[in-house]
C-alpha positions as CSV (number, residue, x, y, z in Angstrom):
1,X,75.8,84.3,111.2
2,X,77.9,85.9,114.2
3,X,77.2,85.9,117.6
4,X,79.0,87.4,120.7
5,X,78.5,87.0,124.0
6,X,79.8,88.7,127.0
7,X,79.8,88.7,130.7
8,X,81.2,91.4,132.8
9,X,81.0,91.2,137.0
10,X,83.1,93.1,139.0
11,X,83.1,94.8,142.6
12,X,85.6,98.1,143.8
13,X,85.4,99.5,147.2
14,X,87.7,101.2,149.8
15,X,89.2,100.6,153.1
16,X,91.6,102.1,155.4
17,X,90.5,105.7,154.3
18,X,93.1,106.3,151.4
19,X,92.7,102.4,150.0
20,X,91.1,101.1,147.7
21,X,90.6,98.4,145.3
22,X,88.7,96.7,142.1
23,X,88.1,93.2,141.3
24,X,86.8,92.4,137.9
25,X,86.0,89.3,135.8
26,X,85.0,89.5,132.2
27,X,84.6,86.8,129.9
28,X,83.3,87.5,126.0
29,X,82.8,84.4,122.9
30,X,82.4,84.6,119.4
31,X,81.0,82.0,117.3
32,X,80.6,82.2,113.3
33,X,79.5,80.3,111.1
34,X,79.0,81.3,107.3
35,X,78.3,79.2,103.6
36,X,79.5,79.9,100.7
37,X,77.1,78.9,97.9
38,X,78.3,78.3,93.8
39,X,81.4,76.6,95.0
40,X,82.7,74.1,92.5
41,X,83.5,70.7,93.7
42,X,86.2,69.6,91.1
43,X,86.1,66.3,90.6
44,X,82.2,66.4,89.7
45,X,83.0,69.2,87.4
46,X,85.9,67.1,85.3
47,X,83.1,64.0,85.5
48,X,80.4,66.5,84.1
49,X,82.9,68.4,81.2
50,X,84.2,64.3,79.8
51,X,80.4,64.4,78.5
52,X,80.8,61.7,75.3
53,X,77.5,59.8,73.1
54,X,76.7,56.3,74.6
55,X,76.1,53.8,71.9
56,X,71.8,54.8,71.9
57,X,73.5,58.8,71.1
58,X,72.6,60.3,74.1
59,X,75.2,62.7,76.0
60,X,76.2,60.7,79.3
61,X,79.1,61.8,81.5
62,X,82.0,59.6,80.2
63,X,82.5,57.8,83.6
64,X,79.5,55.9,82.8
65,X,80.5,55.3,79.6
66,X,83.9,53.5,79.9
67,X,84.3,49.9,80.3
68,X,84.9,50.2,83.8
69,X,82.0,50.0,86.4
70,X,83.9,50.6,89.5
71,X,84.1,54.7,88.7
72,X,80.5,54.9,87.6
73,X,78.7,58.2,89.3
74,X,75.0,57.6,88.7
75,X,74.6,61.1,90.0
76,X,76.6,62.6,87.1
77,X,75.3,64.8,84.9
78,X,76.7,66.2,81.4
79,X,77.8,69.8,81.9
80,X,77.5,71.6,78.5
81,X,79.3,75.1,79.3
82,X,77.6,76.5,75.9
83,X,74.3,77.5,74.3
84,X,71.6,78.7,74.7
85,X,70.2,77.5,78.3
86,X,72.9,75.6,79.2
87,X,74.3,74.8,81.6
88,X,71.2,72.7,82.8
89,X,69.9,72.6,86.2
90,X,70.6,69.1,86.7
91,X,74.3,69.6,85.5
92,X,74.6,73.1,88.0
93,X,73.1,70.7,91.0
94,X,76.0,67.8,90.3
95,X,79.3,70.1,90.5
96,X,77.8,72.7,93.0
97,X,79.0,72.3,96.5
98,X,78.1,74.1,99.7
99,X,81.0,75.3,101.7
100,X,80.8,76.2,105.0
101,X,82.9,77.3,108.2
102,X,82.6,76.9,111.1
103,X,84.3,78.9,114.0
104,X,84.7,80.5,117.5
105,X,87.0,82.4,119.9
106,X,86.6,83.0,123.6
107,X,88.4,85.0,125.9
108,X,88.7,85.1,130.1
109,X,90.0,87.7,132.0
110,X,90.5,88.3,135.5
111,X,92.2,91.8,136.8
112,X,92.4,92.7,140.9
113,X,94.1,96.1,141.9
114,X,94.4,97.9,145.3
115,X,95.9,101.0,145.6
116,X,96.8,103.4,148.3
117,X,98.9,105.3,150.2
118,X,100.4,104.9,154.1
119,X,98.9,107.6,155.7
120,X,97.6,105.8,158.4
121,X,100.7,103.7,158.8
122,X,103.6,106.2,158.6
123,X,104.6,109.4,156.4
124,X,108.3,110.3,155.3
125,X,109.3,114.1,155.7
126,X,108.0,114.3,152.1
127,X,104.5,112.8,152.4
128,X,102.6,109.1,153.0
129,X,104.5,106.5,150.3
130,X,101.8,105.8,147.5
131,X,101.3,102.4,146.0
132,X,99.5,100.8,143.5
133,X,99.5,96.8,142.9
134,X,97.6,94.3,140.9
135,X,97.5,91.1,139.1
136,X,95.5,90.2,135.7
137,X,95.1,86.2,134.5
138,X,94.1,86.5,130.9
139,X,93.2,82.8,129.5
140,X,91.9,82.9,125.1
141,X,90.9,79.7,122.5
142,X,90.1,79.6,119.2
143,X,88.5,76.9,116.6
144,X,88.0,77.4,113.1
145,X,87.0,74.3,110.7
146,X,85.9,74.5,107.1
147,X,83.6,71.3,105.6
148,X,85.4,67.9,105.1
149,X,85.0,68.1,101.1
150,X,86.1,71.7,101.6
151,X,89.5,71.1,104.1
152,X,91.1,68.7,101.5
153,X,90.9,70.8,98.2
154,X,87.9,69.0,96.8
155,X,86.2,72.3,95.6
156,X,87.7,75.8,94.0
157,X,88.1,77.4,97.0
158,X,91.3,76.9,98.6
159,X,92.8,74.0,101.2
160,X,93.0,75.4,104.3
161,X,93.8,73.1,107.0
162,X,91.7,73.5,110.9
163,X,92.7,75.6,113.2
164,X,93.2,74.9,116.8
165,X,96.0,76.8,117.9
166,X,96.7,75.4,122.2
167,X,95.7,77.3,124.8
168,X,96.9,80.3,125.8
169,X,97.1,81.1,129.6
170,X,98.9,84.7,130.4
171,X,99.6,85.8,134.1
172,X,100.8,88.9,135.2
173,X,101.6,90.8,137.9
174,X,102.5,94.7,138.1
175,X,102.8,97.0,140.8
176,X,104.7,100.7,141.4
177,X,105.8,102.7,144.6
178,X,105.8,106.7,145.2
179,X,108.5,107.4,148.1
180,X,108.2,111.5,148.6
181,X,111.6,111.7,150.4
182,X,111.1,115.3,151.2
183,X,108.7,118.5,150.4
184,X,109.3,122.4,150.5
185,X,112.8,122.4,151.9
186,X,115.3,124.3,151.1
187,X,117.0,123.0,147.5
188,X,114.0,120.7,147.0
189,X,110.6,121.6,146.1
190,X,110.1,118.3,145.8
191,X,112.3,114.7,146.1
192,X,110.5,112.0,145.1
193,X,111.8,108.2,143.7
């Protein structure tokens, strides 16, 4: 299953005459979460191959059998890999595992601009001197887990370890400038830095 959500708010408006600006705010989160059925939990499948005849003749997983009592899995069941209508049901149900994995990201971000030009203020023999300036804070985190029996190699999928990378906070400013030095004169068209 996946789910996203996201929020957007933001407001823009103008002021002076030739200024403007826009605020906006957007957050967004994805969470998953998925299973994977038929995995193998190993050390349940090497108890359920070691299938050996107890001293009555019946097939019991060998770990029951031995002389010790301290590795005894009453939950074991022999696991005959051939025949007809094998494996059982029983034997399937002891070495099958559910995996599953959990995770999420998430994301804020935060932008503000205000642009403009100074044609109100002053102009230079070329025009009004255009700007345009802004900041964005940008802060992300991310969680991803599979099962315990999973994490630590107990089933044929690989090992792979949590992740929880830190968190990562971004700031950033920008900003440029338009200086029209000078306009339909003679040798310049236009002059502007």
């Amino acid at each position: 299953s996946r789910e996203l959500f996201r929020a957007v708010v933001g407001a823009q408006g103008s002021f002076m005459d030739t200024w403007s600006y826009n605020v906006a705010l957007n957050y967004g989160r994805v969470e998953t979460f998925y299973q994977t059925r038929g995995n193998v939990h190993l050390a349940r499948f090497t108890n359920a191959v070691n299938a050996v005849r107890n001293t009555a003749g019946t097939i019991v997983c060998g770990i029951n059998n031995d002389a010790s009592t301290t590795n005894d899995d009453p939950a074991c069941r022999p696991l005959n890999l051939f025949g007809l209508g094998a494996p059982s049901a029983e034997a399937l149900a002891y070495i099958g595992q559910v995996s599953s994995r959990k995770q999420w990201s998430e994301q804020f971000n935060a932008i503000a601009t205000v642009t403009g030009d100074s044609a109100k203020l002053f102009e230079l023999p070329g025009g009004p001197v255009g700007f345009s300036v802004g900041g964005e804070w940008r802060q992300e985190r991310s969680f991803s887990a599979f099962d315990e029996v999973t994490r630590t190699g107990q089933t044929f999928l690989n090992s792979i370890a949590t992740f929880a990378p830190p968190r990562l906070d971004v700031w950033e400013a920008f900003g440029e400038v338009r200086i029209p030095i000078l306009k339909d004169v003679p040798f310049f068209k236009e002059l502007t830095v």
